[in-house]
N, CA, C and O atoms as CSV, one atom per row, in Angstrom:
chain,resi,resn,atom,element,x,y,z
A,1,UNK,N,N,-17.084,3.834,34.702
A,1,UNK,CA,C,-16.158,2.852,34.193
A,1,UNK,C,C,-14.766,3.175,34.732
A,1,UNK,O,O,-14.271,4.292,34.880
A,2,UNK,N,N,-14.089,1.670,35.066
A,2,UNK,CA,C,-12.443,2.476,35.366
A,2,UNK,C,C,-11.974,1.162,34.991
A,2,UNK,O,O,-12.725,0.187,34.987
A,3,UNK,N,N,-10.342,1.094,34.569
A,3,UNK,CA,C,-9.473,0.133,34.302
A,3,UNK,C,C,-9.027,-0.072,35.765
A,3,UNK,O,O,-8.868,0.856,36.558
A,4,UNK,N,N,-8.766,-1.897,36.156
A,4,UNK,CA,C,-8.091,-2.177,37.014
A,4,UNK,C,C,-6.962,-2.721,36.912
A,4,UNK,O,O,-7.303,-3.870,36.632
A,5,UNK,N,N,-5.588,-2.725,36.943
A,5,UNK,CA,C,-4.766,-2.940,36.443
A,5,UNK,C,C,-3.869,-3.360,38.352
A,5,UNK,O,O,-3.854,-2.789,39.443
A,6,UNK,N,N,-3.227,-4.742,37.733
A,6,UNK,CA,C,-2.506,-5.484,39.201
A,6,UNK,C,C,-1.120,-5.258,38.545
A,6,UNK,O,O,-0.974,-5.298,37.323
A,7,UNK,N,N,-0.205,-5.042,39.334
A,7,UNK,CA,C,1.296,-4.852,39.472
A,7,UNK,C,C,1.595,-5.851,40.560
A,7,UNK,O,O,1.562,-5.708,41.782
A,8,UNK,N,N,1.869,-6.808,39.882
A,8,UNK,CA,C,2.447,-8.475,40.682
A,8,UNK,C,C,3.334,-7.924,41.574
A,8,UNK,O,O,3.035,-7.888,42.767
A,9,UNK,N,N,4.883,-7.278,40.983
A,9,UNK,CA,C,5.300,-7.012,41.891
A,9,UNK,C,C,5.665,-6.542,43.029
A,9,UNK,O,O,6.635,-6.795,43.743
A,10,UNK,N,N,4.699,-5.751,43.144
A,10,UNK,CA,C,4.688,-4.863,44.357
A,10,UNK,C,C,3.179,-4.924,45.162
A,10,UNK,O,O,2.600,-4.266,46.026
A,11,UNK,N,N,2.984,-5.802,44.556
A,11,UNK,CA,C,1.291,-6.283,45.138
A,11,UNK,C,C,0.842,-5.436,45.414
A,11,UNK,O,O,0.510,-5.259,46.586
A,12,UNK,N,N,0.599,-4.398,44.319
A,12,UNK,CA,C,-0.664,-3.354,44.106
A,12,UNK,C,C,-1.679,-3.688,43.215
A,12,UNK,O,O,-1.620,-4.550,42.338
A,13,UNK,N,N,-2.927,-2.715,43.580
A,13,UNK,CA,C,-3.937,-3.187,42.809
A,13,UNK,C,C,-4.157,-1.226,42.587
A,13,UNK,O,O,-4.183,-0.361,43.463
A,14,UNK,N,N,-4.279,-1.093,41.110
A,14,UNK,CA,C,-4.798,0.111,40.820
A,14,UNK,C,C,-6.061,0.354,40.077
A,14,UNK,O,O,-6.471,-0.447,39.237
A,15,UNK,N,N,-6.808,1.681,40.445
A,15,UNK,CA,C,-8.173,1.686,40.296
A,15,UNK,C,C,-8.106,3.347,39.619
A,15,UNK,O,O,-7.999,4.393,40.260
A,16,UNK,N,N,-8.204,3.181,38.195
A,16,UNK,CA,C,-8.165,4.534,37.501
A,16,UNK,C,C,-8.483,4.711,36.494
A,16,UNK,O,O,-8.956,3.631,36.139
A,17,UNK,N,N,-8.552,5.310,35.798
A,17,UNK,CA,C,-9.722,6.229,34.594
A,17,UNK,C,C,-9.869,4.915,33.681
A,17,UNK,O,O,-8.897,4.171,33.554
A,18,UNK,N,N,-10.893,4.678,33.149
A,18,UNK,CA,C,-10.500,3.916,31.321
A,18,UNK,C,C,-9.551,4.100,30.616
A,18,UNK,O,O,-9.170,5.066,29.955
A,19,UNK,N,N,-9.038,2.742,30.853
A,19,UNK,CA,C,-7.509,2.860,29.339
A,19,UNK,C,C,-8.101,2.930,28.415
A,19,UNK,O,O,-9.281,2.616,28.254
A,20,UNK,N,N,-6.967,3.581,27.274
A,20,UNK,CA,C,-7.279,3.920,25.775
A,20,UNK,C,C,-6.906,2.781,25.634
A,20,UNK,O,O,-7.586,2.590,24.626
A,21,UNK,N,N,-6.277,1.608,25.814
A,21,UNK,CA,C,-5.968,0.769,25.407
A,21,UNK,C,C,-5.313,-0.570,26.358
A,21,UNK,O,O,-4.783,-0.619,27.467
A,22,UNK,N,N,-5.628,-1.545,25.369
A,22,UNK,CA,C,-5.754,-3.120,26.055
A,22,UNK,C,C,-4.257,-3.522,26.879
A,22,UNK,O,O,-3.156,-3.367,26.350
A,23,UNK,N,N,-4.366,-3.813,27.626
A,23,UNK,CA,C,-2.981,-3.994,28.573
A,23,UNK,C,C,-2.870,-5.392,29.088
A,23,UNK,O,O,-3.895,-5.933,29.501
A,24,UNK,N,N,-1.777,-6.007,29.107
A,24,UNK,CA,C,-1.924,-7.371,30.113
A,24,UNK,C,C,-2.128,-7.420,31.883
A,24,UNK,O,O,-1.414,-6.722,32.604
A,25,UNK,N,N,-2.779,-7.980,32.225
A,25,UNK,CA,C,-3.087,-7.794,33.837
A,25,UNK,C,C,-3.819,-6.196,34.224
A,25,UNK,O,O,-3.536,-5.496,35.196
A,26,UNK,N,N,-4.786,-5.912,33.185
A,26,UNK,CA,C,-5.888,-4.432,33.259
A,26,UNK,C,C,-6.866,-5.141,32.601
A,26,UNK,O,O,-6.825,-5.766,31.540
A,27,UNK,N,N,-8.056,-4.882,33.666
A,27,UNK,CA,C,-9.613,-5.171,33.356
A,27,UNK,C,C,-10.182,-3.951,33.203
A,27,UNK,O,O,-9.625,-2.982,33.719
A,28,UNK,N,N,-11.202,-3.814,32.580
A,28,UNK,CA,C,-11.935,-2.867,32.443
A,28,UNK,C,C,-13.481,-3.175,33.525
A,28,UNK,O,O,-14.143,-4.213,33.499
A,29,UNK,N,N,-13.681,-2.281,34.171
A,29,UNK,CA,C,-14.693,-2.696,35.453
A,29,UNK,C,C,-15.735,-1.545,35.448
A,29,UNK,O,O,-15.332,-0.385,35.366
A,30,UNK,N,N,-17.046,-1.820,35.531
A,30,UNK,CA,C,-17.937,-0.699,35.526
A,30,UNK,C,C,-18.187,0.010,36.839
A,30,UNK,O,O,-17.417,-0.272,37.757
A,31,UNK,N,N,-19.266,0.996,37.092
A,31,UNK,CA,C,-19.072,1.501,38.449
A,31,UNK,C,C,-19.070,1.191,39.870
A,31,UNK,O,O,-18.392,1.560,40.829
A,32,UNK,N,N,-20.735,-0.165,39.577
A,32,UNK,CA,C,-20.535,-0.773,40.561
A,32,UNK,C,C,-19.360,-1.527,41.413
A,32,UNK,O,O,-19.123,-1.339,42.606
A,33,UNK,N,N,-18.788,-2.279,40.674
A,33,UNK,CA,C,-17.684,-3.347,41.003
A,33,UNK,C,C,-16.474,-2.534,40.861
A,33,UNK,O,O,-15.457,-3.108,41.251
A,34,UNK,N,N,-16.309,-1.301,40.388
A,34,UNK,CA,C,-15.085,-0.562,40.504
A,34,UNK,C,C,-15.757,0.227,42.446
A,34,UNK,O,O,-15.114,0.348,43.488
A,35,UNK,N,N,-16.524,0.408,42.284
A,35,UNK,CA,C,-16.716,1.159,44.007
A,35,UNK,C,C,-16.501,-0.564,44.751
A,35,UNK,O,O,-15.747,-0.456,45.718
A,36,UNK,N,N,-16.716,-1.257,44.654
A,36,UNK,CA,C,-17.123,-2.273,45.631
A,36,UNK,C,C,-15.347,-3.248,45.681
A,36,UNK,O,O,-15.154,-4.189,46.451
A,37,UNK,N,N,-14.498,-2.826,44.893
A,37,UNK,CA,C,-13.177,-3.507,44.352
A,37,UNK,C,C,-12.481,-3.370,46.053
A,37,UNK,O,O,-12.333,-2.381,46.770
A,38,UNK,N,N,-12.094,-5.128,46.321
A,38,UNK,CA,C,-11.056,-5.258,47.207
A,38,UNK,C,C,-9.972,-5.681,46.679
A,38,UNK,O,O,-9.803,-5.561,45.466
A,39,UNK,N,N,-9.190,-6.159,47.348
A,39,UNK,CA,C,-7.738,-6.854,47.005
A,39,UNK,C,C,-7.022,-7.945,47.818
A,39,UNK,O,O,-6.936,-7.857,49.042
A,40,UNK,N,N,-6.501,-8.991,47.111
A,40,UNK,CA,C,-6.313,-9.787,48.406
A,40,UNK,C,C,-5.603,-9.251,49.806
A,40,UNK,O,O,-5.345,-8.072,50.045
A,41,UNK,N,N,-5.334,-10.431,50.714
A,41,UNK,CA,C,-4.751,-10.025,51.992
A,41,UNK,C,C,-3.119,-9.542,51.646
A,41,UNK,O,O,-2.301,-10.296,51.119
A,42,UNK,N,N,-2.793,-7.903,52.127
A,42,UNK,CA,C,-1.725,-7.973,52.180
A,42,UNK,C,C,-1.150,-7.077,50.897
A,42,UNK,O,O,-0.027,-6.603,50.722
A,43,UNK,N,N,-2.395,-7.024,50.032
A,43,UNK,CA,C,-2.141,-6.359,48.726
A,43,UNK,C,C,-2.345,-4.309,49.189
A,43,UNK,O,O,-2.401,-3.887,50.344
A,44,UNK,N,N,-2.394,-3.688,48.294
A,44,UNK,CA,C,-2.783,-2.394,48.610
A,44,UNK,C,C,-3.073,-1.607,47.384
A,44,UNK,O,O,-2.272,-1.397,46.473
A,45,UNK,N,N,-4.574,-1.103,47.470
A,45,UNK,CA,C,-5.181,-0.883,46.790
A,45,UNK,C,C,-4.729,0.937,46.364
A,45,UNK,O,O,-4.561,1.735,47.286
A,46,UNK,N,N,-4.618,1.270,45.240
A,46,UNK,CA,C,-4.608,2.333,44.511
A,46,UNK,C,C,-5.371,3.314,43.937
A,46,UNK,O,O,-5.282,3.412,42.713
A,47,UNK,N,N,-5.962,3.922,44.410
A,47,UNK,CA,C,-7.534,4.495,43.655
A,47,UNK,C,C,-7.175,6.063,43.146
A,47,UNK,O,O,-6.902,6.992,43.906
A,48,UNK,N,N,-7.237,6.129,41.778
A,48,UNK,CA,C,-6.765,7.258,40.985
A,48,UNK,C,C,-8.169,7.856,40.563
A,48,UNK,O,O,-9.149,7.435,39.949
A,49,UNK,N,N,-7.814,8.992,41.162
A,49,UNK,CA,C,-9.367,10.050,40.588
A,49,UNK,C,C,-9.126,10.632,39.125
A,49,UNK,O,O,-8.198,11.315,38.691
A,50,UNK,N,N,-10.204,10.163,38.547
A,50,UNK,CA,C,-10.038,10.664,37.193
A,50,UNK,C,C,-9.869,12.020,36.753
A,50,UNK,O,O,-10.152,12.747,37.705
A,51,UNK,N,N,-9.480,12.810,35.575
A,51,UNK,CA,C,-9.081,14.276,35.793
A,51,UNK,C,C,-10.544,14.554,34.987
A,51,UNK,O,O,-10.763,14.025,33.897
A,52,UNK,N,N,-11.263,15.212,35.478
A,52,UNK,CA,C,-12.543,15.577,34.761
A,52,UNK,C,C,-12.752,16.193,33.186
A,52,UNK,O,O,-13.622,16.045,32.328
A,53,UNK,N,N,-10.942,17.293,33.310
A,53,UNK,CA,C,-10.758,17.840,31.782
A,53,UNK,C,C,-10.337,16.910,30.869
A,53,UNK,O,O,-10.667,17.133,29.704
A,54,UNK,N,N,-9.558,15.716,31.141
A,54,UNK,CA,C,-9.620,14.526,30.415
A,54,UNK,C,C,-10.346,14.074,29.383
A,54,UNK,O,O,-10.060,13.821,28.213
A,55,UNK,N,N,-11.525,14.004,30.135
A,55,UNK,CA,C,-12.963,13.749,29.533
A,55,UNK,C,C,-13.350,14.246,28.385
A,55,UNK,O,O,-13.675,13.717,27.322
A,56,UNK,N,N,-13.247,15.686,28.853
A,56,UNK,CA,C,-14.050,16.129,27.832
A,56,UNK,C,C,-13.059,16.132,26.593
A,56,UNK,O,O,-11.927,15.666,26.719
A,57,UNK,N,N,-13.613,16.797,25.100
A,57,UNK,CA,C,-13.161,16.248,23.637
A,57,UNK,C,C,-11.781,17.958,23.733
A,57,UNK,O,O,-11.892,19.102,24.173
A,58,UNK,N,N,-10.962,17.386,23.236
A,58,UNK,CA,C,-9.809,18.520,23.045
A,58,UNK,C,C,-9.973,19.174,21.622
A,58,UNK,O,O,-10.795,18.847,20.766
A,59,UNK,N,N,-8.971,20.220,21.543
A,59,UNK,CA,C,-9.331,20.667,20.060
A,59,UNK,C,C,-8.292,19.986,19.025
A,59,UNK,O,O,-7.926,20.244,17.879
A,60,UNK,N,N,-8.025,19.096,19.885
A,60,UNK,CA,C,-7.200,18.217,18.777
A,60,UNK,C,C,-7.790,17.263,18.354
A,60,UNK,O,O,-7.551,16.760,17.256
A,61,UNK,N,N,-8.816,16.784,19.301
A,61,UNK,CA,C,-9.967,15.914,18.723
A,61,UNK,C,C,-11.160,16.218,17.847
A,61,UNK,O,O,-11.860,15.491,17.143
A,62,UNK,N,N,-11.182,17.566,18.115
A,62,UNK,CA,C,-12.350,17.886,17.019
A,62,UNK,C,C,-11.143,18.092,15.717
A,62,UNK,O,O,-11.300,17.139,14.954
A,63,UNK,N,N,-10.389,18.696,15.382
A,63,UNK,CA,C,-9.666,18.850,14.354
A,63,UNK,C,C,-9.523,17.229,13.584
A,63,UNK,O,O,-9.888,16.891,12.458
A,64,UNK,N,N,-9.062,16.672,14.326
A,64,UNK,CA,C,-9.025,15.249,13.556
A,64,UNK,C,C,-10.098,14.885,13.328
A,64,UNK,O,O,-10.121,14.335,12.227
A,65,UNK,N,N,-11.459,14.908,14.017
A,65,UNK,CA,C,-12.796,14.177,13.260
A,65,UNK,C,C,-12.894,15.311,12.106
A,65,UNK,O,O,-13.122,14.654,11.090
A,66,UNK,N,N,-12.853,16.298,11.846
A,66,UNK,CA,C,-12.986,17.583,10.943
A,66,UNK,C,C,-12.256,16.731,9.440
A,66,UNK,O,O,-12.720,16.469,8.330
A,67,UNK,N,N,-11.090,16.527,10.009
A,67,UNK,CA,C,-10.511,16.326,9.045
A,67,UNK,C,C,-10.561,14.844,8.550
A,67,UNK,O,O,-10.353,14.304,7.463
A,68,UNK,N,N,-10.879,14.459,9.649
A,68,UNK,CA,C,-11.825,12.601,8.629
A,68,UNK,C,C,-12.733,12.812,7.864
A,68,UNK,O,O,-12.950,12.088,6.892
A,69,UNK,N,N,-13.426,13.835,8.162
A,69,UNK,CA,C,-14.949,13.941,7.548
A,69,UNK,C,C,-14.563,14.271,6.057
A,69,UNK,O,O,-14.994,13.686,5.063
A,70,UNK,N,N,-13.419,15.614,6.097
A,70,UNK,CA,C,-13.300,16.065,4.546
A,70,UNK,C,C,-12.358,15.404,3.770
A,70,UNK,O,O,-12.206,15.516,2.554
A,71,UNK,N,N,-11.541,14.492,4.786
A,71,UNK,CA,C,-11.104,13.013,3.595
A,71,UNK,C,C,-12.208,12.184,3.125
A,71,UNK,O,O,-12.143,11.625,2.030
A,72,UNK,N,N,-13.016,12.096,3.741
A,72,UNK,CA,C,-13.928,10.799,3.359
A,72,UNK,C,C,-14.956,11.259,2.227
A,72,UNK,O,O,-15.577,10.536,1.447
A,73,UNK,N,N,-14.978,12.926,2.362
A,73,UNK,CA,C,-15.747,13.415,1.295
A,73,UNK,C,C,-14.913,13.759,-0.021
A,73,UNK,O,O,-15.477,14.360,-0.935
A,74,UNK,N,N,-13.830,13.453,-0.104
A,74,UNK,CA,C,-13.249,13.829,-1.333
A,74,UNK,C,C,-12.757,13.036,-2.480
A,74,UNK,O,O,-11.708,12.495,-2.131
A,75,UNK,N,N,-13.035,12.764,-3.582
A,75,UNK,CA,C,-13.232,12.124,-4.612
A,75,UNK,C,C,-12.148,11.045,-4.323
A,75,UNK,O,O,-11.196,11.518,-3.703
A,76,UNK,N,N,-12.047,9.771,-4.599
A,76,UNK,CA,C,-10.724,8.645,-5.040
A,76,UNK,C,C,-9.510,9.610,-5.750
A,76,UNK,O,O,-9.787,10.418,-6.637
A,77,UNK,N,N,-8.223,9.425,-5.271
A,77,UNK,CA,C,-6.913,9.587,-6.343
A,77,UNK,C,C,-7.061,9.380,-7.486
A,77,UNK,O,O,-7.734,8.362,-7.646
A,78,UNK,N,N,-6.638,10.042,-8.787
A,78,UNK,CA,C,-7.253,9.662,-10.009
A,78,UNK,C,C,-8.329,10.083,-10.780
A,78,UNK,O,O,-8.377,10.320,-11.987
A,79,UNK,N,N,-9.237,10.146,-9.873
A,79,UNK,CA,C,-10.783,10.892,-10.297
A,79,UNK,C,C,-10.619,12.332,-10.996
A,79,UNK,O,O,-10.212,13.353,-10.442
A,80,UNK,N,N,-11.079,12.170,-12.509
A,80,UNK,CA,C,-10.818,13.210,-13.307
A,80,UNK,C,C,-11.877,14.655,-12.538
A,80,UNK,O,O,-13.016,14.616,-12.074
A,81,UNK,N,N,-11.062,15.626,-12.655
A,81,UNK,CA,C,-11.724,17.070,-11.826
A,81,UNK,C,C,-13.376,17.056,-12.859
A,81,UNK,O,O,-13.551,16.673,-14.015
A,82,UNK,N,N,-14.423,17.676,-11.795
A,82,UNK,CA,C,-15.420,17.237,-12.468
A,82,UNK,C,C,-16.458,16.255,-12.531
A,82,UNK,O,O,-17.659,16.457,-12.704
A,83,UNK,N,N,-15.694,14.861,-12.326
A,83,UNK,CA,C,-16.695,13.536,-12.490
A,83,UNK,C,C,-15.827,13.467,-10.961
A,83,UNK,O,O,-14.661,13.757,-10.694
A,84,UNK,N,N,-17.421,12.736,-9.762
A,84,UNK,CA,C,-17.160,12.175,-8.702
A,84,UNK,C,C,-17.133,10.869,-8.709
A,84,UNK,O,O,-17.836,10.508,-7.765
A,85,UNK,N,N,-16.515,9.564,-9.500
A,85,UNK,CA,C,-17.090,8.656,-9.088
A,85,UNK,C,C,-17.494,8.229,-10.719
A,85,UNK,O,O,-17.296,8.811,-11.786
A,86,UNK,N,N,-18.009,7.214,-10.448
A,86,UNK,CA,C,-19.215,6.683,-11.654
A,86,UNK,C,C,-20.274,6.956,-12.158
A,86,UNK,O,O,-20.985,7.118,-11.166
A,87,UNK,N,N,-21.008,7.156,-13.185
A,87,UNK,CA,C,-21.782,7.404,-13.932
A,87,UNK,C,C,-23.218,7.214,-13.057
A,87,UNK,O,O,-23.330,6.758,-11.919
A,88,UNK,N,N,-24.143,7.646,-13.842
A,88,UNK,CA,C,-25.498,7.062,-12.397
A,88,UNK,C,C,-25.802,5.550,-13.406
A,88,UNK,O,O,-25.574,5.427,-14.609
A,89,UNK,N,N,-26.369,4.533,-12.473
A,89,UNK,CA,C,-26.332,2.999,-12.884
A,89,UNK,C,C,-28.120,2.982,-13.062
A,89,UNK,O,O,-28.745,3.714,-12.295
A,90,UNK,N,N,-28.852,2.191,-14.013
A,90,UNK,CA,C,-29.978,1.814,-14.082
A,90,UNK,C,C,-30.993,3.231,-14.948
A,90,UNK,O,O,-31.960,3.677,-14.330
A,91,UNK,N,N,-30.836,3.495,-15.586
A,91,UNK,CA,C,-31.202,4.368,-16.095
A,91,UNK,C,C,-31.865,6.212,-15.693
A,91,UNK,O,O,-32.979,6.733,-15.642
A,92,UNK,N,N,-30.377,6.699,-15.477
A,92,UNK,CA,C,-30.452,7.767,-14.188
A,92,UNK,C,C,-29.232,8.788,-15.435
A,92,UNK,O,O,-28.273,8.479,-16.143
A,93,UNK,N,N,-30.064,10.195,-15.097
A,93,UNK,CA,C,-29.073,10.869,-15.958
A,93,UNK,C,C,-28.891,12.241,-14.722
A,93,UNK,O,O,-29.865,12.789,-14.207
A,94,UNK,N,N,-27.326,12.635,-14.395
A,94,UNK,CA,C,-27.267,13.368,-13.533
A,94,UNK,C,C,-27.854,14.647,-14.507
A,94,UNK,O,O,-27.770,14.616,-15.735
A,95,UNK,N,N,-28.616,16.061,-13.544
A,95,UNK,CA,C,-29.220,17.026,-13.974
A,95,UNK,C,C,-28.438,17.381,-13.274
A,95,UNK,O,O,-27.454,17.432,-14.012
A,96,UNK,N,N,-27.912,17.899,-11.663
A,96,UNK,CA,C,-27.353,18.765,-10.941
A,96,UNK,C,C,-26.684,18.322,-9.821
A,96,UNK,O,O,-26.859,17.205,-9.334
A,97,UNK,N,N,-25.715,19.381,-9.276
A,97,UNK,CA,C,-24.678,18.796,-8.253
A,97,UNK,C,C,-24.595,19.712,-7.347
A,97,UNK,O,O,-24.567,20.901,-7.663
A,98,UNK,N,N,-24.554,19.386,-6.343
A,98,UNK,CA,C,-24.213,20.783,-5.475
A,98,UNK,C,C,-23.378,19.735,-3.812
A,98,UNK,O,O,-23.715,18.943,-2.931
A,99,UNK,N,N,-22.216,20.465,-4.295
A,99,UNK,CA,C,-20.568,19.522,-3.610
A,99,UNK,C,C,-21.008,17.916,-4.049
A,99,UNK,O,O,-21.549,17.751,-5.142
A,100,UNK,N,N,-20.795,16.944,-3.302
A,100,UNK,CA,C,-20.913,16.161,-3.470
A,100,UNK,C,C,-22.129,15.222,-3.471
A,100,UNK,O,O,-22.053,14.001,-3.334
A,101,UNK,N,N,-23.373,16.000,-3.657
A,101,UNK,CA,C,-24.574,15.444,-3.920
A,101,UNK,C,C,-25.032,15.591,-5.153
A,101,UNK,O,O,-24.971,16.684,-5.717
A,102,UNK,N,N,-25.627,14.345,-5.817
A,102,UNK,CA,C,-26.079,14.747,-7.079
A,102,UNK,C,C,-27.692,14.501,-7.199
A,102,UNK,O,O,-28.369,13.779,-6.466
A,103,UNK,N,N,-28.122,15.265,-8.281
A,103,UNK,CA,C,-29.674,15.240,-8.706
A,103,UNK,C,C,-29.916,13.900,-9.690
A,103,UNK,O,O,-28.968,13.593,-10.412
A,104,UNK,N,N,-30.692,13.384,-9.730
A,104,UNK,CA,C,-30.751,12.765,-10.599
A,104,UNK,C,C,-31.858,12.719,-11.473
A,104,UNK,O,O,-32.805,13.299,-10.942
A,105,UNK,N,N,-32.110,12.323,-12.469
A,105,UNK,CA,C,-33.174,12.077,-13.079
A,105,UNK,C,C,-33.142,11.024,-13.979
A,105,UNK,O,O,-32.296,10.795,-14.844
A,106,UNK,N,N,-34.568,10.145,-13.574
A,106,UNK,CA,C,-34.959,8.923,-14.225
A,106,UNK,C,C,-35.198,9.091,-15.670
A,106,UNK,O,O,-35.911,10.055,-15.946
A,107,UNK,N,N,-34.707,8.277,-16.805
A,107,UNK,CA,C,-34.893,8.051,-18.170
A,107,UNK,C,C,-35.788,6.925,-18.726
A,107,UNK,O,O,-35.896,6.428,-19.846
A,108,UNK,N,N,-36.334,6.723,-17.656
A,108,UNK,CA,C,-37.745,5.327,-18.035
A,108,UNK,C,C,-38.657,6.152,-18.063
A,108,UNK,O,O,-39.708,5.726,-17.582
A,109,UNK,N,N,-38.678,7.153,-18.429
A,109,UNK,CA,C,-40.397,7.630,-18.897
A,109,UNK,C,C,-41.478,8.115,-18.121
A,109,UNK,O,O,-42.555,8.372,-18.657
């Protein structure tokens, strides 16, 4: 995959990594048609080699999914220490918890 992105004024055409994000006059082009990319007559084409360490995930990226994960696991604002949440619904009585999973047990008999 690479973004192609035209600069009217200087009648360039550039050929480089995937944008993080949506731009005016940048296509996003897959491999084929990014290898096979001309430009009109007169234009001049730009071809940016992607940086390979780029790619891969930084430790700033694992830190932030880390830390989505243990927001998303932690009770609503408000939530008295203790109770996660709501009661069990349909005739369910919690027996046990262990972090944020609970046991349940059925009261229909």
């Amino acid at each position: 995959m690479a973004t192609l992105t035209y600069v009217y004024s200087d009648q360039t055409a550039v050929l480089g990594p995937l944008a993080t994000y949506a731009e005016p006059h940048s296509y996003d082009l897959c491999q084929p048609h990014a290898g096979s990319l001309s430009a009109p007559i007169g234009w001049e084409v730009l071809r940016l080699a992607p940086d390979p360490e780029a790619a891969r995930p930084s430790g700033d990226d694992l830190l932030a999914l880390a830390d989505a994960v243990r927001e998303a696991g932690r009770p609503p604002a408000g939530t008295p220490v203790g109770t996660h949440g709501s009661e069990p619904v349909g005739g369910a009585v919690e027996v046990g918890r262990r972090g944020h999973l609970r046991v349940l047990r059925s009261t229909d008999g």
